[in-house]
Each structure stands twice: as structure tokens, then as C-alpha cells.
C-alpha positions as CSV (number, residue, x, y, z in Angstrom):
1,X,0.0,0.0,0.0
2,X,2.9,2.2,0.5
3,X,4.4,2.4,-2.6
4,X,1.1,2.6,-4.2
5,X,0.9,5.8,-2.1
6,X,3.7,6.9,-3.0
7,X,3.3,6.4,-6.4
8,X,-0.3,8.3,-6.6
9,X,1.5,11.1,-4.5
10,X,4.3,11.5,-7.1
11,X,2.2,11.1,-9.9
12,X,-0.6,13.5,-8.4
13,X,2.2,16.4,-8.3
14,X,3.2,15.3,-12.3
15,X,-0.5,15.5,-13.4
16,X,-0.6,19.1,-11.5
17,X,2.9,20.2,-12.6
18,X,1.9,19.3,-16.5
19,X,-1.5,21.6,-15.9
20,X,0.1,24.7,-15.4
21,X,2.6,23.8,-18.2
22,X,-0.3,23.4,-20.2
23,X,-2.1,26.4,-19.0
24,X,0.8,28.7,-19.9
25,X,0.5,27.0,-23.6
26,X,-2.8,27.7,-23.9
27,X,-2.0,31.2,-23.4
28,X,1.4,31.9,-25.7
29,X,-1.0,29.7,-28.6
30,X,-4.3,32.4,-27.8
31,X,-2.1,35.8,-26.9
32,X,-2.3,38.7,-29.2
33,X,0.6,40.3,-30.1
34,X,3.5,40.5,-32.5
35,X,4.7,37.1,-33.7
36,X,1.6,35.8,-32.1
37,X,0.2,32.2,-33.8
38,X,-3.2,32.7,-35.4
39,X,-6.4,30.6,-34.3
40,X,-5.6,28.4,-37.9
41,X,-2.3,27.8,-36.2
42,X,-3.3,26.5,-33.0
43,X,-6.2,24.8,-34.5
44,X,-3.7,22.8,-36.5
45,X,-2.4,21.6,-33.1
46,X,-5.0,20.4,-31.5
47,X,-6.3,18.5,-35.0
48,X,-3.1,16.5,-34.6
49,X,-4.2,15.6,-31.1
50,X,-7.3,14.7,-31.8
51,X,-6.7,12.9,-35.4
52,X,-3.6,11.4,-34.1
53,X,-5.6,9.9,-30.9
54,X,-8.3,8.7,-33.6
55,X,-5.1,6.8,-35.4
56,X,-3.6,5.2,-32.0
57,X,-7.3,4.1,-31.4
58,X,-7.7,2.7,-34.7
59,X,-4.3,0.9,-34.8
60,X,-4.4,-0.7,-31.2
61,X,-7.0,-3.2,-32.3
62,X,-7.9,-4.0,-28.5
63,X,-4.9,-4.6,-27.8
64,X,-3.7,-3.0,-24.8
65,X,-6.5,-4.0,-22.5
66,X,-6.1,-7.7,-23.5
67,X,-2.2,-6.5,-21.9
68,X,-3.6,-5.3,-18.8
69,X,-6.1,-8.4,-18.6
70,X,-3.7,-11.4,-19.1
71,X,-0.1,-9.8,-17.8
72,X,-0.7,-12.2,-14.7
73,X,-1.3,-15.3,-16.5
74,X,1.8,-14.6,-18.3
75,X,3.9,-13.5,-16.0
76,X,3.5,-16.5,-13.1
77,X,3.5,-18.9,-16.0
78,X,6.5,-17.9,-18.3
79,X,10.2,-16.8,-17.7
80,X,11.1,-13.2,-18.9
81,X,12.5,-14.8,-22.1
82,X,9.6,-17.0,-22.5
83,X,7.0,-14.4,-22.2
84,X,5.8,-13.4,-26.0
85,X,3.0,-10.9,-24.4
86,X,5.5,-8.2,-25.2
87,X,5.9,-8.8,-28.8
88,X,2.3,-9.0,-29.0
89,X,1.5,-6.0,-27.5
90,X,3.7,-4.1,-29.8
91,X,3.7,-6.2,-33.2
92,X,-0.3,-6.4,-33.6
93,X,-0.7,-2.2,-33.1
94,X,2.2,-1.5,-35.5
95,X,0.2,-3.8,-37.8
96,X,-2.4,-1.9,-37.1
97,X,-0.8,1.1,-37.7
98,X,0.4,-0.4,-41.1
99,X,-3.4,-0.6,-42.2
100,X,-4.1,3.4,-40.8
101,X,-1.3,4.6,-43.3
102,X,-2.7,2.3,-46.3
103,X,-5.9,3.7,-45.2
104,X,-4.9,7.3,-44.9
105,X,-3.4,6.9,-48.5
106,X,-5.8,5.2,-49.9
107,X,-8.2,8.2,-48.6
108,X,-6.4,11.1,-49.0
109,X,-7.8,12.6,-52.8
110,X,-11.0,12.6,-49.9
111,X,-9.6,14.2,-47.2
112,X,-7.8,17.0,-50.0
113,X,-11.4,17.3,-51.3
114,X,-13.2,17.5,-48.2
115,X,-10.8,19.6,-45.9
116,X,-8.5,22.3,-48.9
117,X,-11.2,24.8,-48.6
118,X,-11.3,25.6,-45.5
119,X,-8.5,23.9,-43.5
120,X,-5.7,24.0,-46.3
121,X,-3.4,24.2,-43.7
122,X,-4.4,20.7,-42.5
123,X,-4.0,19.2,-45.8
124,X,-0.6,20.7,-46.2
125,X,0.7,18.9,-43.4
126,X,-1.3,16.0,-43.5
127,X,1.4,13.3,-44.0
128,X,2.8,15.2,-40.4
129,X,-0.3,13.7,-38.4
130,X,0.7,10.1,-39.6
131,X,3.8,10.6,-37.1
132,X,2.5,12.5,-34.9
133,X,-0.1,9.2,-34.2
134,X,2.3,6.6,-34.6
135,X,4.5,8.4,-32.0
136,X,1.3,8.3,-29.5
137,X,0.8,4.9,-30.3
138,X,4.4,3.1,-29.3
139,X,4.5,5.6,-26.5
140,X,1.2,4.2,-24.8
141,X,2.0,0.6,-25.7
142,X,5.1,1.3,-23.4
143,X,3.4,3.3,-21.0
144,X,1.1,-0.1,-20.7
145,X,4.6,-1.9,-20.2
146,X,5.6,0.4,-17.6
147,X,2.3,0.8,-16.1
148,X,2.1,-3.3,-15.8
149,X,5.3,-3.2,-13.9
150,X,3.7,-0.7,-11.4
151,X,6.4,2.2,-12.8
152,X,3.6,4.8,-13.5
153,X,5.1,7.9,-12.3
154,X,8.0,7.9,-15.4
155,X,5.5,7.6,-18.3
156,X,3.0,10.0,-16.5
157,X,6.3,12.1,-16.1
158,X,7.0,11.9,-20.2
159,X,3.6,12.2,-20.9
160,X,1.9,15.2,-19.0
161,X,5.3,17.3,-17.8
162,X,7.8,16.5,-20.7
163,X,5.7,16.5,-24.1
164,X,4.1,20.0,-22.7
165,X,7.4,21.3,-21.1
166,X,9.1,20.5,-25.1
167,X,6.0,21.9,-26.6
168,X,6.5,25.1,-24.6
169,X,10.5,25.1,-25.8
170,X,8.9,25.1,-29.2
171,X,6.5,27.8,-28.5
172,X,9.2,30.3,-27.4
173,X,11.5,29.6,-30.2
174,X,8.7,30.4,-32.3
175,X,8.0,33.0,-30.9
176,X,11.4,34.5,-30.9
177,X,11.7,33.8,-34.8
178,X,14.3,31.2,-33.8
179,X,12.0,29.0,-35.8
180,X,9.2,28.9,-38.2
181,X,5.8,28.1,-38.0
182,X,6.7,25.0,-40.9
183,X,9.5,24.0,-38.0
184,X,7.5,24.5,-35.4
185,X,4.5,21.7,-36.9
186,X,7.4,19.7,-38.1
187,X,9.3,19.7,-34.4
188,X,5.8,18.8,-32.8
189,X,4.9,16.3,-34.7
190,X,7.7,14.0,-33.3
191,X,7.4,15.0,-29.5
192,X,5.6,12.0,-28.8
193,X,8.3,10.1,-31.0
194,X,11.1,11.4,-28.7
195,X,9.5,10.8,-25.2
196,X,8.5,7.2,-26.7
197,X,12.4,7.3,-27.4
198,X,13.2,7.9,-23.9
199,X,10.6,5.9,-22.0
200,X,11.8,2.6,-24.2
201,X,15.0,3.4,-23.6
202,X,14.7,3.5,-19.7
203,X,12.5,0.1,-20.0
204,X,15.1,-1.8,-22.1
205,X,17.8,-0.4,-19.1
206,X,15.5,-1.5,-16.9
207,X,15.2,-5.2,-18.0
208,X,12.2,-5.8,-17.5
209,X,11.0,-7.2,-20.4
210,X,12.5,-8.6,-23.7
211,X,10.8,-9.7,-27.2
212,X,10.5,-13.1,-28.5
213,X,8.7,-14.2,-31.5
214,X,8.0,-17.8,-30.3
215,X,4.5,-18.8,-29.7
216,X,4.4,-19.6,-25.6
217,X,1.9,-21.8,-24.3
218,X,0.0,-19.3,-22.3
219,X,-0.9,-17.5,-25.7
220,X,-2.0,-20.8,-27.2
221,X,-4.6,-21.3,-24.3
222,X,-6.0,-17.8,-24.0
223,X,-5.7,-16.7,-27.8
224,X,-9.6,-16.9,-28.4
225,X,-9.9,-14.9,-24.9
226,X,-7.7,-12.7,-25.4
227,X,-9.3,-12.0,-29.1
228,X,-12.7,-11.9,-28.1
229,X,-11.9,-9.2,-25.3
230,X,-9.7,-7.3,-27.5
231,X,-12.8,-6.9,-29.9
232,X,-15.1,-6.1,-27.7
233,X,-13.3,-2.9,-25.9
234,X,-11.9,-2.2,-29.4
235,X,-15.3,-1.5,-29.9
236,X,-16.1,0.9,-27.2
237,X,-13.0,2.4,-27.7
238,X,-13.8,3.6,-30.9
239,X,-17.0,4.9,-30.1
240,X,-15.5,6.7,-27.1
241,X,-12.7,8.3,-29.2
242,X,-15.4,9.5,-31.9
243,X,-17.5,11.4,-29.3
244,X,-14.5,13.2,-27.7
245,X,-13.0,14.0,-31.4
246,X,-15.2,14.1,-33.8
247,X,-16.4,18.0,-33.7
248,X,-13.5,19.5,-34.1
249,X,-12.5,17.3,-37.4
250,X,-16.3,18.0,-38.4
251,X,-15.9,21.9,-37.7
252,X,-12.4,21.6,-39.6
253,X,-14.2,20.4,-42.4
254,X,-17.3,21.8,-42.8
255,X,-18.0,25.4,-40.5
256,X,-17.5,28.4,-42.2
257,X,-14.0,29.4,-41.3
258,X,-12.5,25.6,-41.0
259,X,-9.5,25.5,-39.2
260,X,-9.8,28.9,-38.0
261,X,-13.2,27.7,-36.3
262,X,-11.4,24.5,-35.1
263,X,-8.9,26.2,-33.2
264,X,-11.3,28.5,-31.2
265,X,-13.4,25.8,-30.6
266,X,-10.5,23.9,-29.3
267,X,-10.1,26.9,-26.9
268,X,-14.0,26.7,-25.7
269,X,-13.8,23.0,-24.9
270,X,-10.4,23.2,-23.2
271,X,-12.3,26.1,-20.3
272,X,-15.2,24.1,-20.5
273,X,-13.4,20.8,-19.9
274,X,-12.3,22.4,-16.2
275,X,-15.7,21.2,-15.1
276,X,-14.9,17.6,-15.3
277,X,-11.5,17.1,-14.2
278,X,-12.8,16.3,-10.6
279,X,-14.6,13.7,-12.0
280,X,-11.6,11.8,-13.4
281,X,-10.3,11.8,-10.0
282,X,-13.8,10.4,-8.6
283,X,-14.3,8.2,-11.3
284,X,-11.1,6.1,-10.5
285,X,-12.0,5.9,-6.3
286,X,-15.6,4.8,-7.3
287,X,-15.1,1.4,-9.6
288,X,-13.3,-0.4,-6.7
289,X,-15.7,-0.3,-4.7
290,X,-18.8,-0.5,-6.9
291,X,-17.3,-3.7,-8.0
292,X,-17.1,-4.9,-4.1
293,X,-21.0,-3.6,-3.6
294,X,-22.5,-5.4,-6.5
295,X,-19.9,-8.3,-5.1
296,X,-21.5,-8.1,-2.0
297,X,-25.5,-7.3,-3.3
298,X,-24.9,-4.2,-1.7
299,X,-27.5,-1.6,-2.9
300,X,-27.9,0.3,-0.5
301,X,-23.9,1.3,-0.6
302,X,-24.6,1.5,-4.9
303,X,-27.8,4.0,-4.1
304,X,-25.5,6.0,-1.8
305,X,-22.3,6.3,-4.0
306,X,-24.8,7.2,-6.9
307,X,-26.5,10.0,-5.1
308,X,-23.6,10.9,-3.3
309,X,-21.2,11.5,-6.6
310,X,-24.3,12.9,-8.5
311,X,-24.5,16.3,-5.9
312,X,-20.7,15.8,-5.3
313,X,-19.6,16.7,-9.0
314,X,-23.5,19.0,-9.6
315,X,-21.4,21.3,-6.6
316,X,-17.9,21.2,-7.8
317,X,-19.0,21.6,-11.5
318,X,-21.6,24.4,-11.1
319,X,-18.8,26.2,-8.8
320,X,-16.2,25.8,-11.6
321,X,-18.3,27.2,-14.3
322,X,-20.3,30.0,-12.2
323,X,-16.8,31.4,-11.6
324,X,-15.7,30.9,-15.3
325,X,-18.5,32.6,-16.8
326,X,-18.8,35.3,-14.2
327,X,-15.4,36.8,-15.2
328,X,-14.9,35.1,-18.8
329,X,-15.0,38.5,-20.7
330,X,-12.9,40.0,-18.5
331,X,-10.5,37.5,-18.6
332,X,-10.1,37.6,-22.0
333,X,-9.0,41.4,-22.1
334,X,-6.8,40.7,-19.2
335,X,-4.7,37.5,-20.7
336,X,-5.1,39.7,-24.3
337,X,-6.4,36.8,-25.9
338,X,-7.0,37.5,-29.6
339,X,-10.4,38.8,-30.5
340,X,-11.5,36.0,-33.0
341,X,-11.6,33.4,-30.0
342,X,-14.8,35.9,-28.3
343,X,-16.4,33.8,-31.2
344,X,-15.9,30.9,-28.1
345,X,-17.6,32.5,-25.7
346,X,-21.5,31.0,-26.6
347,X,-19.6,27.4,-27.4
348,X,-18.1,28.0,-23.7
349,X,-21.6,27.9,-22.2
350,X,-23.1,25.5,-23.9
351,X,-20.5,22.9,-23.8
352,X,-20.1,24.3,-19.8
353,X,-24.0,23.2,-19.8
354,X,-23.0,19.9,-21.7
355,X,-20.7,18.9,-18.6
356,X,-22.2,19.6,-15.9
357,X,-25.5,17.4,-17.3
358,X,-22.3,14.7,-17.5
359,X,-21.0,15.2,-14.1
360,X,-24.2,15.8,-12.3
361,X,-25.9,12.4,-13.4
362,X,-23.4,10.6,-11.4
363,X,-21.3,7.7,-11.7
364,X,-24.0,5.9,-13.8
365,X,-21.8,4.7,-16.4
366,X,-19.2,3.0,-13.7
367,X,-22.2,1.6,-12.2
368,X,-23.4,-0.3,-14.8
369,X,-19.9,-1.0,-16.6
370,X,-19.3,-3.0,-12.8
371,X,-23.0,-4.4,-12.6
372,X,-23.9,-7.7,-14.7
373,X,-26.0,-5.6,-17.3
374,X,-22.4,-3.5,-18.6
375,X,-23.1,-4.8,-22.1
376,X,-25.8,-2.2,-21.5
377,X,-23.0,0.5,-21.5
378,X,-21.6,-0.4,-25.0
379,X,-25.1,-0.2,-26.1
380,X,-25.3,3.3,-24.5
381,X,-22.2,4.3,-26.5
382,X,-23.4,2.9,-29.8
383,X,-26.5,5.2,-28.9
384,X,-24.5,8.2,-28.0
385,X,-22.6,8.1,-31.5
386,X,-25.9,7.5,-33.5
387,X,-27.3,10.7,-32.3
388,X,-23.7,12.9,-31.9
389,X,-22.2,11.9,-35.7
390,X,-25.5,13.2,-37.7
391,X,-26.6,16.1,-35.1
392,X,-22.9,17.6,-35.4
393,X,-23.2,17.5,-38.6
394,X,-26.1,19.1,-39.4
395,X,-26.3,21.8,-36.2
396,X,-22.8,23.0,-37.4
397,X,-23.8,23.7,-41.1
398,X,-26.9,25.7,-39.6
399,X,-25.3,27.2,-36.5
400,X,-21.5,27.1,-36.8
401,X,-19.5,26.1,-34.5
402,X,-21.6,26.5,-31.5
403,X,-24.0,24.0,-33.6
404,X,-21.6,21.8,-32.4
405,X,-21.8,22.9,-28.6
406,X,-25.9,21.9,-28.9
407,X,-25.4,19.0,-30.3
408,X,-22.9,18.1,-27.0
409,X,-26.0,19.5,-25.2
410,X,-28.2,17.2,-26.8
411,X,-26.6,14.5,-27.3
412,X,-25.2,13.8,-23.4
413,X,-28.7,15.4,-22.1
414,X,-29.8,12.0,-23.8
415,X,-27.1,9.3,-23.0
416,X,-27.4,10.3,-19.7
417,X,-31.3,10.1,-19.3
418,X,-31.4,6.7,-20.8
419,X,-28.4,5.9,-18.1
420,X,-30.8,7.0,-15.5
421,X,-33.7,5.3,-16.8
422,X,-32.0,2.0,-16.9
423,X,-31.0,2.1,-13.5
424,X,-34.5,3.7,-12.5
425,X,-36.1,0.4,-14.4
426,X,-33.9,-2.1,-13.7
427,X,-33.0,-1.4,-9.4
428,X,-34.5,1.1,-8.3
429,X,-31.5,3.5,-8.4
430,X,-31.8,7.5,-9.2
431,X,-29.2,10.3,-8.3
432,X,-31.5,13.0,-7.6
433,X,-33.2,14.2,-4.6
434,X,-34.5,17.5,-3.4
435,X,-30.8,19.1,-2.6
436,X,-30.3,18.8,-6.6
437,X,-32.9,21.5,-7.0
438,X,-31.5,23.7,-4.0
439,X,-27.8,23.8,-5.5
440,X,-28.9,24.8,-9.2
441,X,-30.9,27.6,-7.3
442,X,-27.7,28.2,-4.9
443,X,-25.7,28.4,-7.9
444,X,-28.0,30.7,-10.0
445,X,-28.9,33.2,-6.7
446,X,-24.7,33.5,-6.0
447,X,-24.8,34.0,-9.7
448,X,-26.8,37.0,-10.4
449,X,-26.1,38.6,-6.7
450,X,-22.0,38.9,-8.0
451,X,-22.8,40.1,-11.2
452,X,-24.9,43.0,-10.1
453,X,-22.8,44.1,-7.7
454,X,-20.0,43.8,-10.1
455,X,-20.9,44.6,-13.6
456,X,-19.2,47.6,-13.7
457,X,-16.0,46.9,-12.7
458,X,-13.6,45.4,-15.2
459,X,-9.8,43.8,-15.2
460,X,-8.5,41.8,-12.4
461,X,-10.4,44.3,-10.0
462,X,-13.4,42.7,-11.1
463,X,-12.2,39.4,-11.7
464,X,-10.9,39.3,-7.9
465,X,-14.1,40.7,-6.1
466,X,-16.8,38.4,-8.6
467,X,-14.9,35.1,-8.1
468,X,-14.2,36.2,-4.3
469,X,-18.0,36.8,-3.2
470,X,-19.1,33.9,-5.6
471,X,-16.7,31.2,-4.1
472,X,-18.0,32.9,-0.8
473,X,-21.3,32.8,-1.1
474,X,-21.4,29.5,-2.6
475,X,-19.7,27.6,-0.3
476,X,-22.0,29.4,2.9
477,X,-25.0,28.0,1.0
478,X,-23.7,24.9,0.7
479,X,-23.1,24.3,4.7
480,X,-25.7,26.4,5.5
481,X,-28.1,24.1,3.4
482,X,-26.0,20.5,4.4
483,X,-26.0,19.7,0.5
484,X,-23.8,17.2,0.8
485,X,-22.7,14.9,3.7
486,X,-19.4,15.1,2.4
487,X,-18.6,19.0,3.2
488,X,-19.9,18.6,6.7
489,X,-17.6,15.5,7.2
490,X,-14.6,17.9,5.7
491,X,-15.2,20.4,8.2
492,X,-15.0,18.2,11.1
493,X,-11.3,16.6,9.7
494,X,-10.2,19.8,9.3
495,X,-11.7,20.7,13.1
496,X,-10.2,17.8,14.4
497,X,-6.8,18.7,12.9
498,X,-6.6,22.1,13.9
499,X,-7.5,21.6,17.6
500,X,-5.1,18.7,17.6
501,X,-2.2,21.3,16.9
């Protein structure tokens, strides 16, 4: 338990360490001023995440899970030079990989036709994305490796604090005409290639694990298992990938200004994607010990986690975005972000809107991926990409890019009610309850009261005072009402502590 401590600890402070890196990014990509990139420029960027994550998807086949699933069987039943998981778990995704360029090729006159209107800059570097995915491709299969030998802080290291600390080495050079933009795109498509580099370099120092290409026993005997799983979650993973990238390539392609749109709606999802980093966090304590209550028949714990995360993340996520859009103007004209990403500001609500329907409904999709109904899940997902695919589509030819922001709307407003309704049905289980109501009307009242008092100040002046009252305000209501158990039990740890000193 110790070093699994420890190891959450140091990896905790990476994660955090990698944010602000990240945050600083953001802002050298969005700042005006001289030398400046423009929204097509950053938009590129974030279309190689986004298209290159879509190519390591692609090209895994499954694989990587089948890795995490059979390890064990492997590793108590094989000698280190015996054990052919390795070679697996890198041959089959390059192969893959293989079958994404012949596919890329094969598809380009399409791509040229689809995206050289309006994202020309895309199309000029498209043969860049091809390394830019194949670079996040070997670098999570040996992240698996190192993750499977319990080494996760190194690869979380490379992956969050090194790729954004290089990227920012990249920014400044462009920015001090040390570079051009051509070098700069060129340079960052290969990050990922050089921090693969480095953490297959540490692993081979590390002996840990070596390749053979002999057929071991163990694979013989779990082949069809390991197949069958491998399809399955290849599945879902697809599906998964498509909702989280999809509008940006569709905007890309289709919105009025193409890249140009894609880049400041990159911006829009990246503020409104704040709202659900506590539920990352959450979502990793919860599946343990869902998997113990349904274990155990234990509904009553199930009912409790469900209503408990559901006002949980509601609080944390309205809190988040009240004090975003309270000061969101003004923080524009402070940080001197370009004017064409105020275009954002509607996508920022909507898709704000978007989360916090996601992170107030709960854990519901953990709960039924750890129930005996989680084929339900992948069902959910197939639904989810029925509705998102054709409503992007359309809602960003009629509405532009913040067409996009109501399909998110819609789309999650409806995964998640057919979440709830299948828990409702099938035991009983809801996340609401009366406190839902009072903490949208907690939210809204600190809201409005900060605003008024505050409109007419501007710059950090009003940035300071809004967010101070709000957070203020917000979190008075929220003991003064008992919202949630869990900020009454807080208090008392942190009473506890403080007379103990």
C-alpha cells in the first residue's frame, strides 16, 4: 500500500505540474501580439491531437487491455524470455498502424477534397499527423509496459510534464523567430516520438521485459480470450474516441472558417473541460468499490455512491463554471487573448452546460460498466454516437460552430437520461433528490447577486471581487443548506486537525 501511495503522490504532483505547463500553452498559442500564432495555427495543433488519438485508437485493435487483462497469466507462468506478451502488445498495433497509413493513403484525394477549402493548412501537413499518431501509439503501448510493472510515475512524467514542457520550448523559439511556423509543426509532430524514445530506452535499461517471437503456451490457451476481449473494448474504444473528437474534425471540415473555427473551438472545450477534471479523479476511487457492492449485493452502498457522486460533482461543476462565466469576458482582455476566440464565448456555455448534465448524473456509467448488465454500456455508446455523428453535422452547417456545442447539449442530455432510466427500471436506483434543486438555485442566486454588484468593474479588480463573493457565497450556502454529507464531514477533519495542533 505504500508504494502505491507513493506512487499516486508523485504522480498526483506530475499530473498538476503538467496543468500549469499546459495552461501557460494555452496562453502563448491564444495571446495577441506580435509574432503571435493565429487561431488556424493553433487549431492545427489540437487537430493533430485529436486525429492522431483517432489513429492510435484505430491501430491498437484492443490490444492494450487484453495486456492489462492477461499480464498475470503470463507473467506466473513464463520466464522473462519466454513471455511473447511483449511482442504482441507491440507487433499487432504496429500492424495496425500499417493498415491506418494504407488507409490514410488510400483516402487522401478525400480528405484533400473535403478539408482544402477551408482547413488547407491541415491538408498541407497531412502526412505530419501520420507521425505525430504513430508516436502516441508506441509511447502508450510502453506506457502499458511500464504501467504493468507498477512504474507509472516515469511515463506520466514523459507524458503530461515533458511532451508539454518541449512543446513550450517550441513555442518560445517560435516566438522568438528562432523557428518557423513549418518548424515549429514539423518539431511537434515528433514530441511524442522522442518521449517514446526515452521511455523505451529507460524500460530496455531496466530489463524488465524482452521480445520473442515464439508462440508460448500461455498464448495458445488464451488466444480466443484474449481475441474476443480485444474486440469487444476495441469497440467501445472507438465509439469513445469519436464522441470526444469528432467536432472538431467535423468543424475543420465543414464550419465556415475551417481551421480557424477549429482552433477557437479547441479553446471553448479546453475552459469548459475544467468542469470535469474532478470527475476523473472520482471516477477512478468509485469502480473499486462499486465492483465490491455489487460483489456483496450491496444496494444500499450503490444507491448511496450514486446519489452521493451525483451532488458531489453537480457542486464542484456548477462552482467551476459559475466562476468561469462570471469573469470570462474579463479574462479575456486581461490575458489579451485574440479577438477571434470571443467567437468561443457562446460554445463556452453550452458545452459548460454539456458537462455539468455529464458530471451531475453521477457515476451511472461505472455503475453499470461494474454491474452484470455492462453490455448495457456499449449499447449506451453505440446510442451516443448515433445521435452525436449526424446532429454535429447538421447543427454545425446551420449554427457554426456553436452547432456543435448543442449537439454536446443534446446529445449527453440523452445518453445520460437513458443511463438513468435504466437504473431507474432495472434497481431502483436515481441520483436526484430535493438538494439537486436547491444547489442549481444556490448556484444561480450567488450567480446573479456577484454580477450586479460587479458589472461595472472590469480587469482583475473585477475578476478578484466576482470570483471572491461567488466562491463565498457558494460555499455558505452549501453548509448552510448541508448539501452534501461530504462537506460537513470535511469540516469536522479539518476541526479535528486544527485543535489537535
Amino acid at each position: 500500500m505504500g508504494t502505491i501511495r507513493k506512487q499516486a503522490i508523485y504522480s498526483s504532483i506530475v499530473i498538476y505540474i503538467g496543468f500549469l505547463v499546459g495552461a501557460i500553452n494555452t496562453w502563448l498559442f491564444i495571446k495577441s501580439g506580435s509574432g503571435a500564432f493565429t487561431p488556424a495555427q493553433y487549431g492545427l495543433t489540437r487537430l493533430f491531437f485529436d486525429v492522431g488519438h483517432l489513429m492510435f485508437t484505430v491501430a491498437s485493435l484492443g490490444m492494450l487491455p487484453a495486456v492489462y487483462k492477461f499480464f498475470p497469466y503470463y507473467n506466473d507462468n513464463l520466464s522473462l524470455k519466454q513471455n511473447d506478451l511483449y511482442t504482441w502488445g507491440m507487433v499487432i498495433p504496429l500492424l495496425g498502424f500499417v493498415l491506418v497509413i494504407a488507409g490514410g493513403l488510400i483516402f487522401e484525394p478525400l480528405i484533400v477534397q473535403k478539408f482544402s477549402e477551408k482547413s488547407l493548412l491541415f491538408v498541407d501537413y497531412y502526412h505530419w499527423v501520420f507521425l505525430f499518431g504513430f508516436g502516441i501509439l508506441v509511447f502508450t503501448v510502453l506506457e502499458t509496459y511500464s504501467n504493468i510493472f507498477r512504474r507509472t510515475v516515469l511515463p506520466n512524467f514523459l507524458k503530461e510534464a515533458m511532451f508539454r514542457f518541449l512543446t513550450l520550448v517550441l513555442i518560445l523559439l517560435f516566438y522568438f523567430s528562432a523557428i518557423s511556423y513549418d518548424g515549429f509543426i514539423k518539431l511537434f509532430a515528433i514530441l511524442y516520438i522522442i518521449i517514446a524514445v526515452v521511455l523505451g530506452f529507460i524500460l530496455l535499461r531496466s530489463k524488465h521485459f524482452s521480445f520473442t517471437f515464439s508462440i508460448s503456451h500461455v498464448t495458445r490457451k488464451f488466444k480466443k480470450k484474449m481475441a474476443t476481449l480485444a474486440a469487444y473494448i476495441y469497440g467501445g474504444t472507438i465509439i469513445l474516441i469519436l464522441s470526444q473528437v469528432a467536432d472538431s474534425i467535423m468543424i475543420a471540415s465543414i464550419s465556415e472558417k475551417g481551421i480557424i473555427d477549429a482552433g477557437i473551438y479547441s479553446l471553448a472545450a479546453y475552459v469548459a473541460n475544467l468542469i470535469q477534471v474532478p470527475q476523473r479523479s472520482m471516477i477512478a476511487i468509485t469502480i473499486p468499490v462499486l465492483s465490491q457492492a455489487w460483489k456483496d449485493k450491496n444496494m444500499s452502498e450503490i444507491n448511496r455512491i450514486y446519489q452521493r457522486t451525483s451532488i458531489n460533482l453537480l457542486l464542484i461543476g456548477l462552482f467551476i463554471f459559475g466562476g468561469i462565466w462570471l469573469s470570462i469576458n474579463d479574462a479575456f482582455t486581461v490575458l489579451q487573448v485574440q479577438k477571434d476566440y470571443e467567437a468561443g464565448l457562446q460554445v463556452i456555455f453550452f458545452l459548460g452546460i454539456a458537462r455539468l448534465i455529464d458530471a451531475g448524473t453521477g457515476v451511472n456509467a461505472q455503475i453499470i460498466g461494474t454491474s452484470t448488465q455492462w453490455r448495457f454500456e456499449f449499447l449506451t455508446g453505440v446510442i451516443l454516437l448515433t445521435l452525436f455523428l449526424p446532429l454535429n453535422y447538421i447543427l454545425i452547417k446551420q449554427f457554426g460552430i456553436v452547432g456543435s456545442a448543442y449537439s454536446n447539449v443534446i446529445s449527453f442530455a440523452v445518453y445520460n437520461a437513458i443511463r438513468i432510466w435504466f437504473l431507474w427500471y432495472k434497481y431502483k436506483l436515481q441520483p436526484f433528490n430535493s438538494k439537486t434543486i436547491l444547489s442549481l438555485l444556490l448556484t444561480i442566486t450567488a450567480y446573479f447577486i456577484c454580477y450586479y454588484l460587479f458589472q461595472n468593474m472590469e480587469g482583475w479588480t473585477g475578476i478578484i471581487l466576482r470570483s471572491s463573493l461567488f466562491g463565498l457565497l457558494f460555499i455558505a450556502g452549501v453548509f448552510a443548506m448541508k448539501l452534501t454529507p461530504d462537506a460537513l464531514q470535511l469540516l469536522e477533519v479539518v476541526k479535528k486537525r486544527w485543535s489537535n495542533r
